[in-house]
C-alpha positions as CSV (number, residue, x, y, z in Angstrom):
1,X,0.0,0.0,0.0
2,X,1.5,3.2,-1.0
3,X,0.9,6.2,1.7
4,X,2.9,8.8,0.7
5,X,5.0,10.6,-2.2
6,X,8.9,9.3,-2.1
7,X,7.7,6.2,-0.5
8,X,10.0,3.0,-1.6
9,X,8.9,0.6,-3.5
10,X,11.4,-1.5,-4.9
11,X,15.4,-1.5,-5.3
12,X,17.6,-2.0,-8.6
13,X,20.5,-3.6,-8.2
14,X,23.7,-3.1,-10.8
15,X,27.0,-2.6,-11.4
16,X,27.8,0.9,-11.6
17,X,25.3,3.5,-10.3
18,X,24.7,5.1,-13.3
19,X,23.5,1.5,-15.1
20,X,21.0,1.9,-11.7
21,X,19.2,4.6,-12.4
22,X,18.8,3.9,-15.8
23,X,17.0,-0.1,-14.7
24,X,14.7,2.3,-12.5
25,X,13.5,4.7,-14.7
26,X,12.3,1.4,-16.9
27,X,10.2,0.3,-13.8
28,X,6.5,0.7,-14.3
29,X,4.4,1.4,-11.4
30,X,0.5,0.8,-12.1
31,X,-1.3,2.6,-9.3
32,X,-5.0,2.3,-8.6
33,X,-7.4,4.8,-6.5
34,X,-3.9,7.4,-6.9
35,X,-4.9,10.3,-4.4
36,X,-8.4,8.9,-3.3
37,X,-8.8,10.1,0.4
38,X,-5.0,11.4,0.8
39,X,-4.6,13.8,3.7
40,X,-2.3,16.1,3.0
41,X,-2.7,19.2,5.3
42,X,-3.1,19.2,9.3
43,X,-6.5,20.6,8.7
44,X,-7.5,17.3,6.7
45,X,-5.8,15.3,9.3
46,X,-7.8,17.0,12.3
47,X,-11.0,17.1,10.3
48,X,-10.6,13.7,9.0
49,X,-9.6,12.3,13.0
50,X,-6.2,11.0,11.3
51,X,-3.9,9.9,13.9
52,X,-1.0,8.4,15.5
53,X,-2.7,8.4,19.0
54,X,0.2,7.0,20.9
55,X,2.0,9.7,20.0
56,X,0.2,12.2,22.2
57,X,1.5,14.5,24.7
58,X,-0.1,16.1,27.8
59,X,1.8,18.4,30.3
60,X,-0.1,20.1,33.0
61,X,-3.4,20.6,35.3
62,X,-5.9,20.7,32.7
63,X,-8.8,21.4,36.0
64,X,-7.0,23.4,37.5
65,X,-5.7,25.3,34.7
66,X,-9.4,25.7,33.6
67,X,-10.4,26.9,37.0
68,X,-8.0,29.7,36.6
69,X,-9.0,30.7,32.9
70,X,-12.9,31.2,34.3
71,X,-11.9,33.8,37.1
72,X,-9.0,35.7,34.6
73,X,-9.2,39.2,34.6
74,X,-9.3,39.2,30.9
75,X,-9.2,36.6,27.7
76,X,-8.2,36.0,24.7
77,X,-7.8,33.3,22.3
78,X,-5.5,32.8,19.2
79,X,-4.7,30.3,16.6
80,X,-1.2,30.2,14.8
81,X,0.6,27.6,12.3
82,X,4.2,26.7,12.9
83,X,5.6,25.7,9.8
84,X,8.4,23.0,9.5
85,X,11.9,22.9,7.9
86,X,13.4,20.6,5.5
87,X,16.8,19.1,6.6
88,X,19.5,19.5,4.4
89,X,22.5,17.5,5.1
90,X,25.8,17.6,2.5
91,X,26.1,14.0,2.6
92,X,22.7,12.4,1.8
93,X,21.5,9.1,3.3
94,X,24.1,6.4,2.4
95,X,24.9,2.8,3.3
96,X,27.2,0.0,2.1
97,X,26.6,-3.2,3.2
98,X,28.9,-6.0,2.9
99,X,28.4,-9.9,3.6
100,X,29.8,-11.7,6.6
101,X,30.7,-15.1,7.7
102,X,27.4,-16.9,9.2
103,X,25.0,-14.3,6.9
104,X,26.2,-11.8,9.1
105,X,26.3,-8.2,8.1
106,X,28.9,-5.0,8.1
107,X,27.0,-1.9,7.2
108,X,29.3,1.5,6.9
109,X,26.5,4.0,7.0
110,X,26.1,7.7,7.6
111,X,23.9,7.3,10.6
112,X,23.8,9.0,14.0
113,X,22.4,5.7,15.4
114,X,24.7,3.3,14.8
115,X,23.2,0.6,17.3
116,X,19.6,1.6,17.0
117,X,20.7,0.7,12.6
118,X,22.1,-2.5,14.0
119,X,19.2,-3.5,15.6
120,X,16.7,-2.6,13.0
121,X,18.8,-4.4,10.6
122,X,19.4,-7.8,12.6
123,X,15.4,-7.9,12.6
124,X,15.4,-6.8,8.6
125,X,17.4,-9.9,8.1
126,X,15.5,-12.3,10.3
127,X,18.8,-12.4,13.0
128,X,16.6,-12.7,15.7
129,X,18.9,-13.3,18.5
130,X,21.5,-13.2,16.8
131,X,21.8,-9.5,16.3
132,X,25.7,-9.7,17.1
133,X,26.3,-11.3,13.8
134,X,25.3,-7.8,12.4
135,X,27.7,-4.6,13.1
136,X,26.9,-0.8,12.4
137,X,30.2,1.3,11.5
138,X,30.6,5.6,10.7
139,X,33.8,6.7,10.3
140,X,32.0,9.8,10.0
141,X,28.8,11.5,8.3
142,X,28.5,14.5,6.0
143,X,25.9,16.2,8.6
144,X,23.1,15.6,10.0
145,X,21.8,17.0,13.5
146,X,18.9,14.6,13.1
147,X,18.1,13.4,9.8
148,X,20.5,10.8,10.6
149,X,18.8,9.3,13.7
150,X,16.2,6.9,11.9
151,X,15.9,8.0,8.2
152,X,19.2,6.1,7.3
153,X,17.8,3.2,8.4
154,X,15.9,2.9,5.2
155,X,18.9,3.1,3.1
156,X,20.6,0.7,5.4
157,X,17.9,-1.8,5.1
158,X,17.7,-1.6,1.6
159,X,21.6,-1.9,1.2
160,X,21.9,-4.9,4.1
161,X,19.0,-6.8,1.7
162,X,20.5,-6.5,-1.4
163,X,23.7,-7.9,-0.3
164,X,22.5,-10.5,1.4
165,X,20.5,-11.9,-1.9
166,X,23.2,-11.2,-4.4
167,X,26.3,-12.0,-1.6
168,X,28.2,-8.9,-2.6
169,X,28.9,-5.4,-1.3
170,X,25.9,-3.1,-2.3
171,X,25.8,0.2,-1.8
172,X,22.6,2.4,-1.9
173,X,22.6,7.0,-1.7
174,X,20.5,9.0,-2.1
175,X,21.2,11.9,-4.9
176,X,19.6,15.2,-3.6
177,X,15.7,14.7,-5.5
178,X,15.4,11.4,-3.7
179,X,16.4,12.5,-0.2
180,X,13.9,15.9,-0.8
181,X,11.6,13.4,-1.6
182,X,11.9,10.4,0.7
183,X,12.9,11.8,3.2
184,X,10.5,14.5,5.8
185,X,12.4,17.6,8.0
186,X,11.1,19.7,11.2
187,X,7.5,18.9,12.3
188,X,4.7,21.5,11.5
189,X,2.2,22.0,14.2
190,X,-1.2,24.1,13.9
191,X,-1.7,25.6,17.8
192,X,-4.8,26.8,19.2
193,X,-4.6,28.6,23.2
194,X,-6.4,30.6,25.3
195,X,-4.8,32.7,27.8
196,X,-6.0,34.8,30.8
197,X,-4.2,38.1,31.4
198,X,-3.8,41.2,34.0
199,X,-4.0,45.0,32.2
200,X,-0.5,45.4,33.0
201,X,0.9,42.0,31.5
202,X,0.7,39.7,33.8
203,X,-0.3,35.8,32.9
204,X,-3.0,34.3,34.9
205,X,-3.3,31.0,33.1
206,X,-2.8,29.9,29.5
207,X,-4.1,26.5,27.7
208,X,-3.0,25.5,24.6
209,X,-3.5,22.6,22.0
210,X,-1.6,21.8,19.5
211,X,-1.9,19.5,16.0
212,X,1.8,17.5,15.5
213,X,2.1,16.5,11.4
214,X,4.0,13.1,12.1
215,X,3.3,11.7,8.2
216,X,3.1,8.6,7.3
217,X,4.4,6.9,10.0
218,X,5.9,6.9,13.7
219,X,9.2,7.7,12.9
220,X,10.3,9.9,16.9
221,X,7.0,11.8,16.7
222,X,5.9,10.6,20.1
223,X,9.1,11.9,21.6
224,X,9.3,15.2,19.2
225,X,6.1,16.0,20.6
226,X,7.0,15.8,24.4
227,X,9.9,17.7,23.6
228,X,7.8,20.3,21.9
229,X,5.1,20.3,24.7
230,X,7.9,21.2,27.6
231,X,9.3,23.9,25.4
232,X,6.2,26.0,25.2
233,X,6.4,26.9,28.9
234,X,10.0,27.9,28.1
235,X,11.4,30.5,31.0
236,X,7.9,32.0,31.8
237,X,5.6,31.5,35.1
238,X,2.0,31.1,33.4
239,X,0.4,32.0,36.6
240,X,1.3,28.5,37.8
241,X,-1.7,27.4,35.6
242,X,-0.5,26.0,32.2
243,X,-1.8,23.0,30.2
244,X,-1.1,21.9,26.9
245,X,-2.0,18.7,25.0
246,X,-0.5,17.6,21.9
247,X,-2.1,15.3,19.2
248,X,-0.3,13.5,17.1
249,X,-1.7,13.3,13.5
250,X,-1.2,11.2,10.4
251,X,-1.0,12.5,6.7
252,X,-0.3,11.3,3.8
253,X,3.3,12.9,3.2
254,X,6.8,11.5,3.8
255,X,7.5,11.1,7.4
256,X,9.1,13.7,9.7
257,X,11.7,13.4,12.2
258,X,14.4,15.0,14.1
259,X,16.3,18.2,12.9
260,X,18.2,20.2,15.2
261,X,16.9,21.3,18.3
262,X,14.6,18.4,18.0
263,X,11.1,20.2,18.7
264,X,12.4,23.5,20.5
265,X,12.5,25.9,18.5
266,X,8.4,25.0,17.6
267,X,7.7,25.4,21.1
268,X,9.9,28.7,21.5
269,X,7.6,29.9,18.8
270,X,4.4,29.2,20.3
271,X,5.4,30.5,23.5
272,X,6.8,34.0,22.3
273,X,3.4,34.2,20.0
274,X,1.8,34.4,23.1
275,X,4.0,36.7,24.8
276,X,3.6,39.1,21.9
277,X,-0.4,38.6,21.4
278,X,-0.7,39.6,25.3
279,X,1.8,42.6,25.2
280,X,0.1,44.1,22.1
281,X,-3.6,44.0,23.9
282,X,-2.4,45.9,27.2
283,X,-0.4,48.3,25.5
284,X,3.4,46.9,26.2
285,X,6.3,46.0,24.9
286,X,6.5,42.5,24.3
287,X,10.0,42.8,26.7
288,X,8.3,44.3,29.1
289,X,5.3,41.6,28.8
290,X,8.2,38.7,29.1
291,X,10.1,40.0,32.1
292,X,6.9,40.6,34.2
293,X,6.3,36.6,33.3
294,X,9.7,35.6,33.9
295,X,10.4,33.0,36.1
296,X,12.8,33.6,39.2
297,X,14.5,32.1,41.6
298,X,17.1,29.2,42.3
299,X,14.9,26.4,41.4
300,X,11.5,27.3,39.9
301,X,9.5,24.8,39.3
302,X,7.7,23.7,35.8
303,X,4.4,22.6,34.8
304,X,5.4,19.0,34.8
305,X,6.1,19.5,38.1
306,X,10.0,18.9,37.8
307,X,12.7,21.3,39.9
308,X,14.9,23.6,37.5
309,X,18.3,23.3,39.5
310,X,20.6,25.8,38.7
311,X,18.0,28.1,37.2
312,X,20.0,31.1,35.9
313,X,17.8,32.3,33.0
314,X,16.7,35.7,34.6
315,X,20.4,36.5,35.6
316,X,21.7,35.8,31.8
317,X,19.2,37.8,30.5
318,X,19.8,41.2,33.0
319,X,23.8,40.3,31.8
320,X,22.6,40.2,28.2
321,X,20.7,43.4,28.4
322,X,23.5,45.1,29.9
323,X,26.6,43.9,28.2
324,X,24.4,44.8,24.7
325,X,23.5,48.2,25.7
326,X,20.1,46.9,24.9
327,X,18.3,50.4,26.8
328,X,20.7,52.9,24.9
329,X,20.3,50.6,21.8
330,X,16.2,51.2,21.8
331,X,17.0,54.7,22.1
332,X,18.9,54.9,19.3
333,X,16.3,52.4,17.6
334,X,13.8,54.9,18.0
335,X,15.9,58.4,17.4
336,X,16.4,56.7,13.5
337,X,13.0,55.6,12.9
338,X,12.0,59.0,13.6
339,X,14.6,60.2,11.9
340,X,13.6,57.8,8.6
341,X,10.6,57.5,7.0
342,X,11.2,54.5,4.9
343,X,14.1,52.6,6.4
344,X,13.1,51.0,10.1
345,X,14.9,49.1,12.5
346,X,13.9,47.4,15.5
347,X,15.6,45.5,18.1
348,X,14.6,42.5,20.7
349,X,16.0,39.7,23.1
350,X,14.4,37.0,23.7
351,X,14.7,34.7,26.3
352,X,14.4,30.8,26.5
353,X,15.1,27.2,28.2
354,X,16.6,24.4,26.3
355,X,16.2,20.7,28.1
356,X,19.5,19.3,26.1
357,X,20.0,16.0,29.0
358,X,17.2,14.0,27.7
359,X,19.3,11.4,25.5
360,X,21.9,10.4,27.6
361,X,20.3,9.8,30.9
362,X,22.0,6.0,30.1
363,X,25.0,7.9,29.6
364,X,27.9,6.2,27.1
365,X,31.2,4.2,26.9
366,X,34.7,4.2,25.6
367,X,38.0,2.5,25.0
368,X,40.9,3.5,25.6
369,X,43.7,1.2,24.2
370,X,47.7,2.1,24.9
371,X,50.0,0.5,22.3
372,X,53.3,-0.9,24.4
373,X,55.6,-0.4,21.2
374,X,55.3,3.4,20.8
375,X,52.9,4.5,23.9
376,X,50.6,5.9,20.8
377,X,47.0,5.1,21.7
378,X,43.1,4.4,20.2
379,X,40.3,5.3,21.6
380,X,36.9,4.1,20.6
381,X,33.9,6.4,22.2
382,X,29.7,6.3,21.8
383,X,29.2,9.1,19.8
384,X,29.1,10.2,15.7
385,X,31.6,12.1,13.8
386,X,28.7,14.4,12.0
387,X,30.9,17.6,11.4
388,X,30.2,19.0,15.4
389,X,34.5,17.8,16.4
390,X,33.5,14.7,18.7
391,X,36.5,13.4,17.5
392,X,38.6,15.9,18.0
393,X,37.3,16.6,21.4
394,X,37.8,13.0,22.5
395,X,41.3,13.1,21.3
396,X,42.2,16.6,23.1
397,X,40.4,15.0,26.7
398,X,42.8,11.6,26.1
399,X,45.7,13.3,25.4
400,X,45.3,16.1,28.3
401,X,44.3,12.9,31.0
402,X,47.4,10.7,30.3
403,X,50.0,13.4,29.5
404,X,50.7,12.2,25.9
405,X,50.5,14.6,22.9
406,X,47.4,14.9,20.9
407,X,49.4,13.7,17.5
408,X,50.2,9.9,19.6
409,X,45.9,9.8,19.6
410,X,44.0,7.9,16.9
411,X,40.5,7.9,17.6
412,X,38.6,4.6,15.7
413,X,35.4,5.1,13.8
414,X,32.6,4.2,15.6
415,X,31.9,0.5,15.5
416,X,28.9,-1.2,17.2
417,X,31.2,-4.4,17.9
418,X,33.3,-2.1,19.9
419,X,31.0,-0.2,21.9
420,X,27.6,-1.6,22.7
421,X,24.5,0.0,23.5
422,X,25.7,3.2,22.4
423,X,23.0,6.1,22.7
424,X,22.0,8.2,20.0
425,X,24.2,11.4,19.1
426,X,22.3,14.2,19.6
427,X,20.9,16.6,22.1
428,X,23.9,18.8,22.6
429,X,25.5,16.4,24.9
430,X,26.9,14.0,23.0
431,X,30.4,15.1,22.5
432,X,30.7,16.0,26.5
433,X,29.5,12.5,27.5
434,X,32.1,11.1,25.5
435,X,34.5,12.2,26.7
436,X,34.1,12.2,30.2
437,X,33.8,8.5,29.4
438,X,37.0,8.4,27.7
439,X,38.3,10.5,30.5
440,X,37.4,8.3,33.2
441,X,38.8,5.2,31.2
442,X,42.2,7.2,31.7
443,X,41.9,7.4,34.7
444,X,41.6,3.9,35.4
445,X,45.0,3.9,32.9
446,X,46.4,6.2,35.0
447,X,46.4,4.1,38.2
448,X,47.8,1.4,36.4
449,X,50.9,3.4,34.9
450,X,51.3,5.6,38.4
451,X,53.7,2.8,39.9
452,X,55.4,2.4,37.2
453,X,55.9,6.7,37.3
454,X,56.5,6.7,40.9
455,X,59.4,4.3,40.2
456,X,60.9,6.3,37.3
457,X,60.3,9.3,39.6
458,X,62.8,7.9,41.8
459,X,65.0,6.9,40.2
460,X,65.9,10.5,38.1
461,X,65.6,11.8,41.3
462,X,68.3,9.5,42.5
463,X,70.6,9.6,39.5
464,X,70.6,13.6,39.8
465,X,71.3,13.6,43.8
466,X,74.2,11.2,42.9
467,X,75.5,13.6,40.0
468,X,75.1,16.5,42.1
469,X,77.0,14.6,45.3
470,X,80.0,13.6,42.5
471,X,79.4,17.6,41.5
472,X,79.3,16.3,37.5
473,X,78.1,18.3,35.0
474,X,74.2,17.7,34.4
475,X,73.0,18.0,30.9
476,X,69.4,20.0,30.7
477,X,67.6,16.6,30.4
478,X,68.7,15.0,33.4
479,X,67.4,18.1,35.5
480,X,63.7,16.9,34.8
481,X,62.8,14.6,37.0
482,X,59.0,14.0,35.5
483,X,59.0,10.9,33.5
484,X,58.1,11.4,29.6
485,X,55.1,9.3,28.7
486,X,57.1,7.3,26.3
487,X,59.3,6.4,29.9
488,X,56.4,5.4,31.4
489,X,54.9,2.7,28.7
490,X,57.8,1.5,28.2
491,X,58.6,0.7,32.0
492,X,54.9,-0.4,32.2
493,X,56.1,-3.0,29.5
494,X,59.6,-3.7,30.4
495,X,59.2,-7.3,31.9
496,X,58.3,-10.3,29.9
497,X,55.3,-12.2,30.8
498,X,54.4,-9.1,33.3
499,X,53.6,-6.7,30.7
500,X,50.5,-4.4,32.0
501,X,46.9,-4.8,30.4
502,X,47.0,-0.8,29.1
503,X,43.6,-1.2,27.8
């Protein structure tokens, strides 16, 4: 059944990727009832009831909420439409599967995902149970920041297939029109609310319900649109009465999923909508509006009912305001546009919360290998190379921790045989999860190699007292007493058959 536009259908298999596309364009597709009932627009979907309804998302005290809106001093209600974003990564999906030993499976693939791949792929090829036999691998991916997360998988499926029936490498990418067309972007919502209001500003509750365009099928959505629904709070009190329920609708277009920020910046948009429907009733600025709604104090608490440790929003935002000159600036804002009759300017600041913890509650693992021969090292980490510097990051913490230089460190690409149950890269954490991983393997390192520093310690320490007691001439090397790492591996190594485990 075909659901949606850029929907696969079938793969063609060649030699060269040109002789590909040619065998496609020769495929005939014969489609009956083309368009009958297709929902294409959230309006359809609501009208039409089309949804995914285990998506949903609720945040709030809808009673008590609606208690408040009945006794507000004034009300209002507004609709808006937040429209989505198509992602556009350099490097389009891609995937190159190549045949193991016991129909096992290596798949390089651009994917920020690599075990969640894996494990779609072991069921794809009927490895249930035997998922191990199938290994995920990205030396690193041409962007991403979220198009990488699930909509590879696709392309890895389709690659991991085709070399399993013709037992040769396959590789399957996507050219630009296909990923436009296969492949969704940023969710679009449609938002209703309703919000209750003082004359000078002040929130005294604010409901709002909002219509999620998930496509075709589940893809994050359910977890896009919890994201979404904590965003729309943002930094603001609400009166302590806020409720917001997201449904999570179906259409007939390619499915969307994660692009960067993951569902914030929707919410952020909703929320400042508000702000600036409410400041333009009473007669404000919407500034003014946002600061008398601002949330204060160390740990505020938000509609969810969860504690904001280390709440520091306000504080930034006075800091902002003053290091920009942001009152002198709005003078000067308004001496030109009176001074201008065509040409305007105008000037805001906006604040906002950004929950960026949510993927790595699990947190992630690495491994640190020292090589006896040269005291170079590897180091294999959780995370995806997708042009954010992971790599280089890692690297930089390894070096800094054992007190070798950042040229000795190789980091490996990310392998799924290496490093199991890796979490997904993204979030905005990724990269500092790493490597306090890789840090803390060090560490461990670290306490193996400190007897073996302790004893070189001593003995430059010895050899120097000696030369000065003989009062011979001591070259500039032999005044440093600190071992060189090189000393230290080598020492750690020196004994056959006692060698230390420097992994």
């Amino acid at each position: 059944q075909i659901q949606a536009p850029g929907q696969q259908i079938c793969l063609v298999v060649a030699k060269t990727y040109r002789q590909a596309k040619k065998a496609a364009a020769l495929v005939k597709v014969d489609v009956s009832g083309s368009n009958v009932g297709a929902i294409l627009t959230l309006d359809d979907a609501i009208a039409k009831d089309s949804r995914f309804p285990d998506t949903d998302a609720e945040i709030g005290e809808r009673d008590q909420t609606e208690a408040a809106m009945k006794n507000g001093t004034n009300r209002v209600t507004g609709e808006t439409y937040v429209i989505g974003q198509h992602g556009f990564p350099m490097e389009k999906q891609a995937a190159c599967a190549v045949p193991e030993e016991r129909t096992g499976m290596t798949v390089w693939s651009a994917t920020q995902a690599p075990d969640f791949c894996r494990a779609k792929l072991a069921g794809i090829l009927g490895l249930h149970g035997k998922g191990a036999l199938v290994a995920v691998k990205c030396t690193r991916a041409g962007g991403g920041f979220g198009l990488k997360l699930s909509r590879n998988v696709p392309v890895a499926g389709a690659a991991a297939v085709a070399a399993h029936k013709v037992e040769e490498s396959v590789k399957v990418a996507y050219d630009t029109q296909m990923e436009h067309t296969c492949v969704g972007g940023r969710h679009n919502f449609k938002v209703k609310y309703e919000v209750a209001y003082k004359n000078d500003g002040t929130i005294e509750a604010c409901i709002v319900e909002a219509w999620g365009n998930a496509g075709y099928t589940h893809d994050f959505s359910g977890f896009l649109f919890l994201e979404f629904a904590e965003a729309v709070p943002s930094v603001y009190k609400w009166g302590n009465n806020f409720y917001l329920k997201v449904n999570g609708m179906k259409l007939n277009v390619p499915t969307n999923t994660a692009v960067r920020s993951f569902g914030n910046p929707q919410g952020m948009f909703v929320a400042e909508t508000i702000i600036e429907h409410v400041a333009s009733l009473v007669g404000k600025s919407a500034e003014e509006v946002r600061e008398k709604n601002m949330l204060h104090g160390q740990a505020p608490i938000t509609p969810w009912k969860q504690e904001m440790e280390f709440y520091n929003a306000d504080m930034l935002y006075e800091r902002v305001k003053s290091d920009a000159r942001y009152k002198a600036r709005c003078q000067e804002v308004e001496q030109f546009n009176q001074e201008h009759r065509w040409r305007k300017r105008g000037i805001s600041v906006v604040p906002l919360c950004y929950g960026h913890s949510y993927i790595y509650a699990a947190g992630s693992g690495a491994l640190v290998n020292i090589h006896s021969s040269d005291g170079s090292v590897t180091v294999y980490h959780g995370g995806c190379e997708i042009g954010q510097g992971i790599h280089v990051k890692v690297a930089q913490v390894v070096a800094m921790t054992l007190g070798c230089q950042v040229d000795s460190v190789k980091v490996g690409e990310t392998n799924t045989d290496v490093i199991p149950n890796m979490r997904f890269t993204g979030g905005s954490i990724t990269s500092e999860i790493c490597c306090e991983a890789a840090r803390r393997a060090c560490l461990e390192l670290n306490a193996t190699l400190e007897p073996h520093r302790q004893f070189l310690r001593k003995k430059k320490k010895a050899a120097l007292e000696e030369k000065k007691s003989k009062g011979e001439y001591i070259l500039p090397d032999e005044r440093e007493t600190e071992p060189t790492w090189t000393e230290v591996v080598s020492a750690a190594n020196a004994v056959l058959g006692h060698q230390e485990k420097l992994s």
